[in-house]
C-alpha positions in Angstrom: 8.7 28.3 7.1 6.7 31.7 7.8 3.3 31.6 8.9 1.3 34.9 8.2 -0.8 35.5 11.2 -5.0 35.9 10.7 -4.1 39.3 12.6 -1.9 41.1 9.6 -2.4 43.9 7.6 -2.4 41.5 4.8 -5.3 40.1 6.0 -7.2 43.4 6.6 -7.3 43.5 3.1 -8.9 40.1 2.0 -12.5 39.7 1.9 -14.8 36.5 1.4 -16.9 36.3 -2.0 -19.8 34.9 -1.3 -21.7 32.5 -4.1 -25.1 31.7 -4.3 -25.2 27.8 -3.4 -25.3 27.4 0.0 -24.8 24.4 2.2 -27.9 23.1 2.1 -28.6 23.3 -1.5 -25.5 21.1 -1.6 -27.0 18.8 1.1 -30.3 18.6 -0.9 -27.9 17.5 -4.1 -25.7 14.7 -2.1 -28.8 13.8 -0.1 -27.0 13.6 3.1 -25.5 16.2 5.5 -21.6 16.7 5.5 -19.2 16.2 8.0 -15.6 15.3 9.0 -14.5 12.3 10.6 -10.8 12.9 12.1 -9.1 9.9 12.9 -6.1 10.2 14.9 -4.0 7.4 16.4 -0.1 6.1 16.8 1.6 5.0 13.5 0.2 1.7 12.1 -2.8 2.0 14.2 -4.4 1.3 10.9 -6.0 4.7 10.4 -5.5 5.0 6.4 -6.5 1.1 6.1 -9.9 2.1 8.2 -10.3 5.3 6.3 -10.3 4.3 2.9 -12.4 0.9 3.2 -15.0 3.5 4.7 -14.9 5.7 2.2 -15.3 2.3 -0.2 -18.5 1.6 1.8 -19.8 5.1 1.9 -19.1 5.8 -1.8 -21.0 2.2 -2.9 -23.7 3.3 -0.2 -24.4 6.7 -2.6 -22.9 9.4 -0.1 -20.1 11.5 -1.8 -17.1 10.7 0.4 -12.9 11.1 0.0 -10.3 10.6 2.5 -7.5 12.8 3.0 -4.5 11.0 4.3 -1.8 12.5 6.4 1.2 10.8 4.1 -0.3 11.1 1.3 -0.8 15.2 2.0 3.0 15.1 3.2 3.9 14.4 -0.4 2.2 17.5 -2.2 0.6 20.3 0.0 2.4 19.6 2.9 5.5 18.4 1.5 7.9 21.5 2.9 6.5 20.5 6.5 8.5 18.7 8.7 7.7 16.9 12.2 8.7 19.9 14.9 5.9 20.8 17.4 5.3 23.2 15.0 5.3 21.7 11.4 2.8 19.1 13.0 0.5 21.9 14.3 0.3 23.4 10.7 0.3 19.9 9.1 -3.1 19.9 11.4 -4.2 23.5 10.3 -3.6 22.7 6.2 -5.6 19.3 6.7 -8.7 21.0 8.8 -8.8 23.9 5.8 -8.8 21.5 3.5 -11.7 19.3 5.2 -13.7 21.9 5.8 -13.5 23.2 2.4 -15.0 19.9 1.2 -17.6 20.3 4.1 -18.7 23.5 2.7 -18.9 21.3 -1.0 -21.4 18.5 0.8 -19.1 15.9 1.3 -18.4 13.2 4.4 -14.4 13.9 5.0 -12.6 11.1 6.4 -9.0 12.5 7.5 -6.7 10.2 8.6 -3.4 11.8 10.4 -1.8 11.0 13.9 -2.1 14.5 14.8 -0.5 13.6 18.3 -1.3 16.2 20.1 -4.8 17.8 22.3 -4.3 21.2 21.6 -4.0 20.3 17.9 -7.0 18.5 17.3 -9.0 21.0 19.2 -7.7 23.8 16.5 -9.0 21.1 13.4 -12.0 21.1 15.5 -12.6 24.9 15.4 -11.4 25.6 12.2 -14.0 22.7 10.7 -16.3 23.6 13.3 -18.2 21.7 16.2 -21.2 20.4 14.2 -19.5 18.7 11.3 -16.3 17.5 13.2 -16.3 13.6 14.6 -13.0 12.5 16.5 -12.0 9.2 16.2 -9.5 7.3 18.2 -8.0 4.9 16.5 -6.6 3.0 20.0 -4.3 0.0 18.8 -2.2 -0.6 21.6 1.9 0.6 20.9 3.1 -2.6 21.3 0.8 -3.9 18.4 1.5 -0.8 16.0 5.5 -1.4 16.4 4.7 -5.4 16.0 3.2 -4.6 12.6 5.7 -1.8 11.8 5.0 -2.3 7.7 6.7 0.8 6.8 9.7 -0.4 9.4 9.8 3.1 11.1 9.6 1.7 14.4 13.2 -0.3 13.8 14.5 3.0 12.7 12.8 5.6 15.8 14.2 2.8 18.2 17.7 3.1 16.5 17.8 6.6 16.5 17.4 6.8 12.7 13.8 8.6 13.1 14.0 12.1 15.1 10.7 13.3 17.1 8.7 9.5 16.0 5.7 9.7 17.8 5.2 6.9 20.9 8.8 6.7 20.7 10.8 10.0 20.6 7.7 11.6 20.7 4.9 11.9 22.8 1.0 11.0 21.9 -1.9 12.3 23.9 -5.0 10.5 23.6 -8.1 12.2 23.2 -10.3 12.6 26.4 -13.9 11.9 25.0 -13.6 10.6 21.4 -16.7 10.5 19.3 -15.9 6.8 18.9 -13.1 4.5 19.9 -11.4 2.1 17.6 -9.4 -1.2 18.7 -8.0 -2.0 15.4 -5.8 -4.6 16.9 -8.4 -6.9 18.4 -11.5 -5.3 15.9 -11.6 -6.7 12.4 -11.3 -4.3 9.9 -15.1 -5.0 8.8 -15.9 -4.3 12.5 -14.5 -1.1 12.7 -16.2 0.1 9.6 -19.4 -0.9 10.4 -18.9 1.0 13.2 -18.3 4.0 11.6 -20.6 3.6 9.4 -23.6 3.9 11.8 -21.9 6.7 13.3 -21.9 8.5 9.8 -25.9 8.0 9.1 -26.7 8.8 12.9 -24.8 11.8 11.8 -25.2 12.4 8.6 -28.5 10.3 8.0 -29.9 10.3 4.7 -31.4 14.0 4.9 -29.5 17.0 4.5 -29.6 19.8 7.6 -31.9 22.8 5.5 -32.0 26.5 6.9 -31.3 25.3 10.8 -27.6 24.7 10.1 -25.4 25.6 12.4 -22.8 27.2 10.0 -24.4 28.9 6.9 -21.3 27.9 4.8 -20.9 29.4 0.9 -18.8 28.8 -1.8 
């Protein structure tokens, strides 16, 4: 895989078109701000099930929401990536682009990808940027994850079947000072997305941010 660097003379050459909708007209139109939720977590921490009965609730609440799923990504845009320290770190940088893309269309982005590593999440966080990024720690124990195993990766990491299996083969580093922190193994699932939830209009709240945004996005 070759990764052009932001630094090339390729990229001398490219310059942003800017069109006349900005952010907050978008805002205004959705009637809520926009922002990213990133939540990270071992395999079968229950991320994707928490992600898409939040965006359920957010959708039936009238805020225009989608989830981008770390699989499901694996299977188109993502699909030549594969799980080397450095496939994950551009698994990270395709979903951030692709989040903050839909930030700067209004939306509430809830991504939902293991994204193991610090240093990783901390790049999403930049390239989304600091106002409209939420991490979420999705905390269910290891134990409980490779109890559930429902896609039976677990069986396979332990019997050497699954190379670089995070929690296994693999290491996971938890993130210092989540935004919110998720128990899915003793919270119900309802719990957990009421939780979020609040988080969302706290951040979000039913008015859009107008001309004191932080990041005077246009698409």
């Amino acid at each position: 895989m070759t990764t052009l660097s932001p630094n090339t003379s390729l990229s001398a050459n490219i310059f942003r078109t800017r069109g006349r909708i900005r952010l907050a007209d978008r805002q205004r139109l959705f009637g809520h701000a926009a922002l990213t939720l990133w939540l990270t977590g071992l395999s079968g921490a229950g991320k994707s099930t928490i992600a898409y009965a939040l965006e359920d609730r957010l959708v039936h609440a009238g805020m225009s929401s989608t989830v981008l799923d770390g699989d499901n990504l694996r299977h188109g845009l993502n699909r030549d990536l594969g799980f080397s320290a450095v496939d994950r770190r551009e698994n990270i940088r395709r979903m951030a682009e692709v989040a903050r893309l839909m930030n700067e269309a209004g939306m509430i982005v809830v991504c939902a990808c293991i994204s193991p590593f610090r240093s990783d999440r901390e790049m999403a966080r930049e390239i989304i940027g600091e106002p409209y990024f939420a991490e979420i720690y999705v905390s269910t124990a290891l134990n409980v994850c490779e109890a559930r195993d429902c896609k039976g990766l677990y069986a396979k990491a332990r019997a050497g079947q699954v190379a670089h299996f995070t929690g296994i083969s693999a290491p996971y580093e938890p993130p210092s000072h989540p935004a919110l922190a998720l128990d899915a193994g003793s919270l119900r699932l309802e719990e957990s997305v009421s939780s979020l939830f609040g988080l969302v209009l706290s951040c979000c709240g039913p008015a859009s941010r107008e001309e004191g945004a932080e990041h005077d996005y246009f698409i």
